[in-house]
C-alpha positions as semicolon CSV with decimal commas, in nm:
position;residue;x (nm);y (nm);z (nm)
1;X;1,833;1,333;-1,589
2;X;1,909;1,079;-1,265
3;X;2,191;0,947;-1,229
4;X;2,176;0,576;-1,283
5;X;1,831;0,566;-1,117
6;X;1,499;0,405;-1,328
7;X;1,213;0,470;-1,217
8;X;0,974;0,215;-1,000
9;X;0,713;0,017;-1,141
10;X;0,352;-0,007;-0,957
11;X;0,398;-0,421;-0,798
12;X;-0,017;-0,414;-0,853
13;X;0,023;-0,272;-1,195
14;X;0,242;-0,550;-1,318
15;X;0,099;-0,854;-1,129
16;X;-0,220;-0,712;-1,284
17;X;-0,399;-0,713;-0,936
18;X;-0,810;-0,643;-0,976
19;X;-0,883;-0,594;-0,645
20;X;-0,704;-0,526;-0,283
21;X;-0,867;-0,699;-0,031
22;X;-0,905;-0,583;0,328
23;X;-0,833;-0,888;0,443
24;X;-0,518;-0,981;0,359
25;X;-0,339;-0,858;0,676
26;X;0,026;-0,953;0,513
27;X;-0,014;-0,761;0,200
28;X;-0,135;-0,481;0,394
29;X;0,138;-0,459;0,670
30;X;0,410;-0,422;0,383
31;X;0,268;-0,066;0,282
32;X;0,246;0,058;0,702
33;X;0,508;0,220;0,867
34;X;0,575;0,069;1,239
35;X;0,399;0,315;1,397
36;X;0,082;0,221;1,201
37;X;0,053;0,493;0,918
38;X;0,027;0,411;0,522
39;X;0,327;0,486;0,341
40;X;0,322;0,728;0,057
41;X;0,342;0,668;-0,262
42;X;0,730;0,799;-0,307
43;X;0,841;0,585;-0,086
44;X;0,639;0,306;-0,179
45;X;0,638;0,302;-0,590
46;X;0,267;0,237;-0,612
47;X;0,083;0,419;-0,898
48;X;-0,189;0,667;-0,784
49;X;-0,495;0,413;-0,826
50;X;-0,371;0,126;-0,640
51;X;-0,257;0,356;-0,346
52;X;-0,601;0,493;-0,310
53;X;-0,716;0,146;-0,295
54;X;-0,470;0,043;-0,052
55;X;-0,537;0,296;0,149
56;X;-0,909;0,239;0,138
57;X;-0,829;-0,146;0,267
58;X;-0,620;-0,041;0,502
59;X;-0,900;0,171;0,647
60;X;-1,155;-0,071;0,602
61;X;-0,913;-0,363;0,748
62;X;-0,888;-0,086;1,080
63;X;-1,222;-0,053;1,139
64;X;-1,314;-0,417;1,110
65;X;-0,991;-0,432;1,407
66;X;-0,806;-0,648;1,160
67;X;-0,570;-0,372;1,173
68;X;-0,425;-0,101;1,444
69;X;-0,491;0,263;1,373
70;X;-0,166;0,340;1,596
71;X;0,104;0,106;1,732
């Protein structure tokens, strides 16, 4: 067992989020590290199918150069 710990709830999960879209540039920065990568799930608390569409935003937010790929 962890001591004192609880485990973290997916944010999309429980705001009951649809769809992640590209364009929201705010939303998007949150889950980047400062040198321009996506954060993994650990370290962000996202469940496994909102990361994989976060991660296909964030891709599709680069290549539209809404985005960085590197900082």
């Amino acid at each position: 067992m962890t001591a004192g710990r609880s485990k973290k709830k997916c944010g999309f999960c429980t705001e009951q989020v649809a769809y992640i879209d590209y364009k929201n540039i705010r939303l998007l920065r949150r889950f980047m590290s400062q040198y321009g990568r996506i954060v993994p799930r650990y370290y962000s608390g996202i469940c496994l199918k909102h990361q994989k569409r976060l991660a296909n935003a964030i891709k599709l937010a680069r290549e539209m150069a809404l985005l960085p790929y590197v900082r």
